[in-house]
C-alpha positions as a Markdown table, in Angstrom:
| # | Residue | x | y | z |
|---|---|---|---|---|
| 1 | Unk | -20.8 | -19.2 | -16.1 |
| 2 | Unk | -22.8 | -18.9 | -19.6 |
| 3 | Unk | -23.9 | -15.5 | -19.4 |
| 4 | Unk | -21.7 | -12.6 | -20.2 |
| 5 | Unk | -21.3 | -9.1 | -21.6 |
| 6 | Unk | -18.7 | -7.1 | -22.4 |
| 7 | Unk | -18.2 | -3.6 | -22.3 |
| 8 | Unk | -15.9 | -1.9 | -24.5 |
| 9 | Unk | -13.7 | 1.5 | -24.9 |
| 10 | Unk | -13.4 | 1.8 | -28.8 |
| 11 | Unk | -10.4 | 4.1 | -28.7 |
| 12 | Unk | -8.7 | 1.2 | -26.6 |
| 13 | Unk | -10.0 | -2.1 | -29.0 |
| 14 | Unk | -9.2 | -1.1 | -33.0 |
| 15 | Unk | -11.6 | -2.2 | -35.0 |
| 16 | Unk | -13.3 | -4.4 | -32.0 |
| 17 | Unk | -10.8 | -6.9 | -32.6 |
| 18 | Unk | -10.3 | -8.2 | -29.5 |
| 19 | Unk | -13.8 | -7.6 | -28.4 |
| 20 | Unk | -14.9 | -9.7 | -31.4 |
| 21 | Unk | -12.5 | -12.6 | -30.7 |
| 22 | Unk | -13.7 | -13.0 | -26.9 |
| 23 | Unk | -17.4 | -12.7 | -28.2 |
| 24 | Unk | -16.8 | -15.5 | -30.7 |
| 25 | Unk | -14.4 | -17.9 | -28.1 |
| 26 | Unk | -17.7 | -17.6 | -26.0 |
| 27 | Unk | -20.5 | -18.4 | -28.1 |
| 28 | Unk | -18.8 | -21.1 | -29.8 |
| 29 | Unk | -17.8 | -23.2 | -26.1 |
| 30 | Unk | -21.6 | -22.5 | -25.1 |
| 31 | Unk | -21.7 | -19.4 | -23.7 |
| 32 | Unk | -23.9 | -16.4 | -24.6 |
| 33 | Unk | -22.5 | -13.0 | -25.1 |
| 34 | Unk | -23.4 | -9.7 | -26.5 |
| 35 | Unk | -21.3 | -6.3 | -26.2 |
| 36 | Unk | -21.7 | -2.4 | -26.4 |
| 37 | Unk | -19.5 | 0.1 | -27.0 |
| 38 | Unk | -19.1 | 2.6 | -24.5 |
| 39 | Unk | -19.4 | 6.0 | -26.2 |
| 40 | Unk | -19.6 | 8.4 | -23.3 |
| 41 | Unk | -16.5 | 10.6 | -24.1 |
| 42 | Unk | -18.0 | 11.5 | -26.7 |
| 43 | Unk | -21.5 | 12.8 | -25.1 |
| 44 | Unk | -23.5 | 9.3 | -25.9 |
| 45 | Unk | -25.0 | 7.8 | -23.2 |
| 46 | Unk | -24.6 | 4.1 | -22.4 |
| 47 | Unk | -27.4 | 2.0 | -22.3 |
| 48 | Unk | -28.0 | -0.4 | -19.5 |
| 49 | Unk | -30.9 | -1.3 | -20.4 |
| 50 | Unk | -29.3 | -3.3 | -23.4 |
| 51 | Unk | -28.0 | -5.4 | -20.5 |
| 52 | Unk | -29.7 | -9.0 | -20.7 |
| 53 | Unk | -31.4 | -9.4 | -17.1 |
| 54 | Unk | -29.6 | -13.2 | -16.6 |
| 55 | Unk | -25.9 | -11.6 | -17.0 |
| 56 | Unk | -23.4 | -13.6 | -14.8 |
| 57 | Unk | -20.2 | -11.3 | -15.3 |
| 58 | Unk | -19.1 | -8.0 | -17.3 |
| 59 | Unk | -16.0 | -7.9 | -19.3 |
| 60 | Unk | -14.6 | -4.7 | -19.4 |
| 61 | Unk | -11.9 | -3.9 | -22.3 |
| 62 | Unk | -10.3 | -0.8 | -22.2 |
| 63 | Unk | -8.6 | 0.7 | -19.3 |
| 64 | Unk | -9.2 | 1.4 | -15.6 |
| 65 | Unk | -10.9 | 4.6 | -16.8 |
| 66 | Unk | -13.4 | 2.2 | -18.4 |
| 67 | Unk | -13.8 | 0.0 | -15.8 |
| 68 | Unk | -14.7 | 2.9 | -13.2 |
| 69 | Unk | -17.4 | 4.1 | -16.0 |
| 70 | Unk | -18.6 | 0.5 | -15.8 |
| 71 | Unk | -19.0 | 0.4 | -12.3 |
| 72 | Unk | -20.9 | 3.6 | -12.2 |
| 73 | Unk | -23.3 | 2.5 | -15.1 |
| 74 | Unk | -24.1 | -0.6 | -13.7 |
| 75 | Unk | -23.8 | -0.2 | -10.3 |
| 76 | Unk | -27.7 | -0.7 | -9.2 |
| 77 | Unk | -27.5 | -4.5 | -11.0 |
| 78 | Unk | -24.3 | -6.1 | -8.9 |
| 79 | Unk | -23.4 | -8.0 | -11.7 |
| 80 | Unk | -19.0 | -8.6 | -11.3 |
| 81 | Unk | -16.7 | -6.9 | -13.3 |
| 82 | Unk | -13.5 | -8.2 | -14.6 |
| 83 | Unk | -11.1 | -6.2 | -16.4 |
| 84 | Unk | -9.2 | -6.5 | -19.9 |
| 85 | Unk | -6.2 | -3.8 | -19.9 |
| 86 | Unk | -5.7 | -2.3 | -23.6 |
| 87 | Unk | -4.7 | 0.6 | -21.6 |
| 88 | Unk | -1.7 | 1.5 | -19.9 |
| 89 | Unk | -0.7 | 0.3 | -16.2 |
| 90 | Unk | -4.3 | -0.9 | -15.4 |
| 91 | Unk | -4.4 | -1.5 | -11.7 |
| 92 | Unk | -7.7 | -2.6 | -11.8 |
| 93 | Unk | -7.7 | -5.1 | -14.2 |
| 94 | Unk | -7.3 | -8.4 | -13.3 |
| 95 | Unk | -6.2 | -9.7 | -17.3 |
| 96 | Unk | -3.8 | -8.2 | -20.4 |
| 97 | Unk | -5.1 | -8.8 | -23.9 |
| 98 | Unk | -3.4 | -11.5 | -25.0 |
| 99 | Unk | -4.6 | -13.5 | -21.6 |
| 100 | Unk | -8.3 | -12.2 | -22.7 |
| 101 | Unk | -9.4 | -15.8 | -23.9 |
| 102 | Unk | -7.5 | -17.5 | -21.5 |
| 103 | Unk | -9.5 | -16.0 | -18.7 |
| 104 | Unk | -13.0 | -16.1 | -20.5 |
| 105 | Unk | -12.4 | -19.8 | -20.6 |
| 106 | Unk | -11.3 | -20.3 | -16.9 |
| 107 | Unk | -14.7 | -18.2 | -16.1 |
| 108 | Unk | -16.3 | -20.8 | -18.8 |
| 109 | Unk | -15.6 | -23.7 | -17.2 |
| 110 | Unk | -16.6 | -22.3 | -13.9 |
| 111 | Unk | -13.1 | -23.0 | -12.3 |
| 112 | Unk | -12.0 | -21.3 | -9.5 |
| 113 | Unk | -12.1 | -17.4 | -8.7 |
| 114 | Unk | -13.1 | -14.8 | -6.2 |
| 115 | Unk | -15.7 | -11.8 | -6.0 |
| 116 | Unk | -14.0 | -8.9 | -4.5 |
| 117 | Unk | -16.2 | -6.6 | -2.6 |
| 118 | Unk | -14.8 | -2.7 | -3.3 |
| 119 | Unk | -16.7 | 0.0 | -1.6 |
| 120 | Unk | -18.0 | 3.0 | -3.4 |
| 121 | Unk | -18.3 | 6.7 | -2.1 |
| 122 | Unk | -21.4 | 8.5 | -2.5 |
| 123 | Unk | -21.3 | 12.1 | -3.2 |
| 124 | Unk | -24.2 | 15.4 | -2.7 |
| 125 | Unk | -23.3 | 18.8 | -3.9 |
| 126 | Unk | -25.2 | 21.2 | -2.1 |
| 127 | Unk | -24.8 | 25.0 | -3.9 |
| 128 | Unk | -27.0 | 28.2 | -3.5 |
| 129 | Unk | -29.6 | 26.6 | -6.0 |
| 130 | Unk | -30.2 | 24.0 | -4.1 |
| 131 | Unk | -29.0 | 19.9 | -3.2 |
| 132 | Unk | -28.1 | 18.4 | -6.4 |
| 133 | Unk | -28.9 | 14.3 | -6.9 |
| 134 | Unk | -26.5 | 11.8 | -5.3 |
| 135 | Unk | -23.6 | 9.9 | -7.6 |
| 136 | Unk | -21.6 | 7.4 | -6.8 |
| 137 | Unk | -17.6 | 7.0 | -7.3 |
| 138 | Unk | -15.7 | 3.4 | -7.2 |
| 139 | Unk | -12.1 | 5.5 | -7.1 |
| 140 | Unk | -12.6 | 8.7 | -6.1 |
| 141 | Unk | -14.0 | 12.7 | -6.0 |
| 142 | Unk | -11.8 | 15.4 | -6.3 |
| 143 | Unk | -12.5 | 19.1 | -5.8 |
| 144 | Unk | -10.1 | 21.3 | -7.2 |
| 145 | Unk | -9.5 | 24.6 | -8.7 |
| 146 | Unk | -9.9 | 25.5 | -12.1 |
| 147 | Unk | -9.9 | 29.2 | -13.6 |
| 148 | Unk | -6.9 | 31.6 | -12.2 |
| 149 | Unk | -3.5 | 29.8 | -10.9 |
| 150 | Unk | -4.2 | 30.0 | -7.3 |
| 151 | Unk | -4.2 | 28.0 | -4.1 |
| 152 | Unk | -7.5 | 27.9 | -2.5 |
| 153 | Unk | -9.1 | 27.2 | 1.1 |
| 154 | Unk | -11.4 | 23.7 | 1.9 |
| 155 | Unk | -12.9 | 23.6 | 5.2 |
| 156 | Unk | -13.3 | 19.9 | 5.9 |
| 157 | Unk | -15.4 | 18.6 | 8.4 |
| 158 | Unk | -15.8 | 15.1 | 9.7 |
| 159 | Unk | -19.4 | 14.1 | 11.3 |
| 160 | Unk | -20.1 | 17.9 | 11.5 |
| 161 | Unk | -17.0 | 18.3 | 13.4 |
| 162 | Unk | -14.6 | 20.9 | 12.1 |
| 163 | Unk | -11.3 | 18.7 | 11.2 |
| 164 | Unk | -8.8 | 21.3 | 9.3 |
| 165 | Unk | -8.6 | 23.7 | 6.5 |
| 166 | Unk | -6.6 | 23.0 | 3.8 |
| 167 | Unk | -4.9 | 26.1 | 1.6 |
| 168 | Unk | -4.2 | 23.5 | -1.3 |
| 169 | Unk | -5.0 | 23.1 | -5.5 |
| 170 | Unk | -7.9 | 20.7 | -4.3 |
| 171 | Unk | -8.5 | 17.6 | -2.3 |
| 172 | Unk | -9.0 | 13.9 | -2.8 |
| 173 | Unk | -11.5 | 11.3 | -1.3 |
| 174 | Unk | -10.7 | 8.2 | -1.8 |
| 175 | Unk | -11.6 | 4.8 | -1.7 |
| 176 | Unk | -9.0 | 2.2 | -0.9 |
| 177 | Unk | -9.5 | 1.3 | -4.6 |
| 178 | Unk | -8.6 | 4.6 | -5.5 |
| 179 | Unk | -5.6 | 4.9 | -3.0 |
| 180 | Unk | -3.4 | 3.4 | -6.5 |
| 181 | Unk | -4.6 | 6.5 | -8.6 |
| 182 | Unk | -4.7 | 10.6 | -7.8 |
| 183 | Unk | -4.5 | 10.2 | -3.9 |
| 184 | Unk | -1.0 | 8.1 | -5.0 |
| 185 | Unk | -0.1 | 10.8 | -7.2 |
| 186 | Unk | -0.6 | 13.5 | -4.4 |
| 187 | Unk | 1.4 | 11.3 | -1.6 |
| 188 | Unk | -1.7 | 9.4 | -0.2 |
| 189 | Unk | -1.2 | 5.8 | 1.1 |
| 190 | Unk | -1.7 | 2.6 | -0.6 |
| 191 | Unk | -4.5 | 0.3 | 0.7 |
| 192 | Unk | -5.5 | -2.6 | 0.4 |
| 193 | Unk | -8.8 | -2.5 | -1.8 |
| 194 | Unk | -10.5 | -4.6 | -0.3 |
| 195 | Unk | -10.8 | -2.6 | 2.9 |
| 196 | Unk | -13.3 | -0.3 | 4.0 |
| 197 | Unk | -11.9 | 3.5 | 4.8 |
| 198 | Unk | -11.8 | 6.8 | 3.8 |
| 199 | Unk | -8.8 | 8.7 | 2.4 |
| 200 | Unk | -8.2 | 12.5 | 2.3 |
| 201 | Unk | -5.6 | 13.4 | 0.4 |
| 202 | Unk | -4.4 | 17.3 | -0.3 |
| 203 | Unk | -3.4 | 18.3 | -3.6 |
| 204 | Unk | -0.2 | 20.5 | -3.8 |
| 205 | Unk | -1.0 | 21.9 | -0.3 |
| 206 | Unk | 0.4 | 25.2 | 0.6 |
| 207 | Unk | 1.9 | 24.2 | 3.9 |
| 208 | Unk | 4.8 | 21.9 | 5.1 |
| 209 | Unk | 2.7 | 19.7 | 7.5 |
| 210 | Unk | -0.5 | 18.9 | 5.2 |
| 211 | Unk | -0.8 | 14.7 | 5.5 |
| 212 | Unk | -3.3 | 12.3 | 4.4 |
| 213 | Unk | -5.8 | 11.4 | 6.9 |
| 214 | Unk | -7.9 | 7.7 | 6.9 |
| 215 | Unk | -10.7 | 7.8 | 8.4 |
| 216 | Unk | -13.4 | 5.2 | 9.3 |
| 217 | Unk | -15.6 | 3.9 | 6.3 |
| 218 | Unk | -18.7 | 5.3 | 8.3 |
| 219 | Unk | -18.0 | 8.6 | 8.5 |
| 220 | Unk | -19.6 | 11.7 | 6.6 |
| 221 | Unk | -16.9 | 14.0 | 5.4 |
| 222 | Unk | -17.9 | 17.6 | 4.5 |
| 223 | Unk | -15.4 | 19.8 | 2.0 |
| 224 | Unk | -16.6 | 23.6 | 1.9 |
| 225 | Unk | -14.8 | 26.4 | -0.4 |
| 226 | Unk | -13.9 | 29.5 | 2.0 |
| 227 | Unk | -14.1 | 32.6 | 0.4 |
| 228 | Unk | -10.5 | 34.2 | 0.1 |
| 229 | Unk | -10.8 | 37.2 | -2.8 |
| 230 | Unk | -13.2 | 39.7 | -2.5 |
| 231 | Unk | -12.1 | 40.5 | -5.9 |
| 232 | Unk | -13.2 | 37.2 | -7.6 |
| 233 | Unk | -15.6 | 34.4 | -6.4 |
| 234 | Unk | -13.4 | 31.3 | -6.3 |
| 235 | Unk | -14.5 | 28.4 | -8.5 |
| 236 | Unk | -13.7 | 24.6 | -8.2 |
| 237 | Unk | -14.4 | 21.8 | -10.5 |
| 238 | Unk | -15.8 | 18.8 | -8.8 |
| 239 | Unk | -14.7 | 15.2 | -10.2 |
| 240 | Unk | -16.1 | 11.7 | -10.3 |
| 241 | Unk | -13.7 | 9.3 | -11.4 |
| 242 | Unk | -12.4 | 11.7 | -13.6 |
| 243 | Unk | -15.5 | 12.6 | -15.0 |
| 244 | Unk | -16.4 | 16.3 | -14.4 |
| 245 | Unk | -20.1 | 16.5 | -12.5 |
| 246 | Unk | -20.2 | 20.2 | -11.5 |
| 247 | Unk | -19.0 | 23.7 | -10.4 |
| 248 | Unk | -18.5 | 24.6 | -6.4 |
| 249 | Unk | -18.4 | 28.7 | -5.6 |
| 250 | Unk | -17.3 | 30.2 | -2.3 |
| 251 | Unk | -20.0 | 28.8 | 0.9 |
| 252 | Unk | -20.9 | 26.1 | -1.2 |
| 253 | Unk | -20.2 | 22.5 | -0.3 |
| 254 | Unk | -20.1 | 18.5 | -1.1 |
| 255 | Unk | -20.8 | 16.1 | 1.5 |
| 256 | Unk | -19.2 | 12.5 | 1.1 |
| 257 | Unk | -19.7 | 9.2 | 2.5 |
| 258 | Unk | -19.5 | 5.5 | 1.8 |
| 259 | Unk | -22.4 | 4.2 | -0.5 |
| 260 | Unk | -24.8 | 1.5 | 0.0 |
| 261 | Unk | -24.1 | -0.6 | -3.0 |
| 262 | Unk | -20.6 | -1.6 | -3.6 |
| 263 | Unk | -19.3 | -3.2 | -6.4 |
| 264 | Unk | -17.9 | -6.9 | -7.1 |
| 265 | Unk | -14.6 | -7.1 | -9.2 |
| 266 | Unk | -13.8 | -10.5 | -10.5 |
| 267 | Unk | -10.6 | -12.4 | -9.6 |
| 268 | Unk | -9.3 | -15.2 | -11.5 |
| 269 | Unk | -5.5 | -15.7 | -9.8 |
| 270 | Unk | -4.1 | -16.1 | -6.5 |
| 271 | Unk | -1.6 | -13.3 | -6.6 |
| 272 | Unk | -1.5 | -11.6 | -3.5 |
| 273 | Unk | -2.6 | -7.8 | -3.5 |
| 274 | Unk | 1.3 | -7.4 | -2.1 |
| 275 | Unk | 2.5 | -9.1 | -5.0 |
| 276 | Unk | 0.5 | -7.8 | -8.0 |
| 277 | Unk | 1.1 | -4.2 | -6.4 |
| 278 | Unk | 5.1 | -4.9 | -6.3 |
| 279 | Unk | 4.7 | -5.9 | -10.1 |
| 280 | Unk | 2.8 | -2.8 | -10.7 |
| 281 | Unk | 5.0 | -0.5 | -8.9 |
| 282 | Unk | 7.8 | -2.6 | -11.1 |
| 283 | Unk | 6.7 | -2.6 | -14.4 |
| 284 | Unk | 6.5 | -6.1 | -14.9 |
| 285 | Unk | 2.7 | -6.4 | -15.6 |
């Protein structure tokens, strides 16, 4: 590889230190490489069209957080993401800062590594105005409540079949990269990521018996807010990796399903999912 770009969280790189030191270790073995500063947080929007057409692999420093808004921004031009943890546990970055350089010059030299295929979810609210435009989610969505402290009702459906109701703060669809964030949180299952599946995951249910469920990559799940108060009109937020897209009101609903375009995350070592999760779960990296 010759080509890269890096994408940066500026609250997670002081000063673009680190940024700056990768940029300069690449030009200066050969390589080309040029870097913007994700400013989304604060109501910027990033620019992919600053993204040179002949990029061979994204750098992300930052955090997972960064790395999902990555994925997302970039998703239409498959170009593999590899991720530089300034963060805090970082389960989906493959390197640390101080093995930064280190890994830009493995990917230099064009030894060995992998391109992981993670699915993505693809996500339609539909409200009494009308079906809103499709996004896309490399972790997960999450409908829950905001407003008054109160439990609330999800009808899901699966394929147009009715499945359950849930009487919960929310609910979680997740990808099986996503199954080590807010689905974990809430009790969901770990998965390998490089599977294709569906997790629903309750939040704080109200009931004794409320699981997660899997279901097959290929199915369409349906989450609709039941109307429980005829004294207020239940409101829910409605999540994209974190990233709040919307409001849902009682009979409105969001229909979910695996994307067509997935993304490619960049793997340098041979650990094992098994054994990097173990050192996760540890604290050892």
């Amino acid at each position: 590889m010759k080509h890269f770009y890096i994408i940066v969280n500026p609250a997670r790189d002081a000063q673009l230190k680190l940024t700056q030191k990768i940029q300069n270790f690449i030009t200066e073995n050969g390589g080309i490489c040029q870097y913007q500063a994700n400013l989304e947080l604060e109501g910027i929007p990033f620019d992919r069209k600053k993204i040179p057409k002949d990029t061979e692999c994204i750098l992300v420093v930052g955090g997972d957080g960064t790395l999902l808004r990555a994925a997302r921004n970039i998703a239409e031009r498959d170009i593999p993401l590899i991720g530089i943890n300034t963060g805090h546990l970082g389960y989906l970055c493959e390197l640390e800062a101080d093995t930064a350089v280190a890994g830009a010059e493995h990917l230099l030299a064009d030894d060995s590594y992998t391109i992981e295929r993670r699915m993505q979810l693809s996500g339609c609210c539909i409200t009494k105005a009308g079906k809103e435009p499709e996004r896309t989610a490399l972790n997960d969505i999450v409908i829950h409540r905001c407003g008054r402290l109160q439990v609330v009702d999800l009808i899901i459906s699966v394929n147009g079949e009715y499945l359950n109701t849930y009487r919960a703060d929310g609910i979680i669809l997740a990808t099986p990269t996503g199954s080590t964030g807010y689905s974990m949180s809430c009790g969901g299952p770990i998965v390998d990521p490089k599977a294709s599946l569906l997790l629903v995951t309750p939040i704080s249910p109200h009931t004794l018996n409320a699981k997660s469920i899997v279901l097959d990559a290929e199915d369409e799940i349906t989450v609709e807010v039941a109307k429980r108060s005829s004294e207020q009109e239940e409101e829910l937020e409605v999540s994209f990796d974190g990233d709040h897209v919307g409001i849902l009101r009682a009979g409105e609903k969001i229909t979910v399903k695996k994307a067509r375009i997935s993304t490619g995350i960049l793997k340098l070592s041979q650990q094992s999912f098994l054994e990097r999760l173990r050192k996760k779960l540890q604290g050892y990296a």
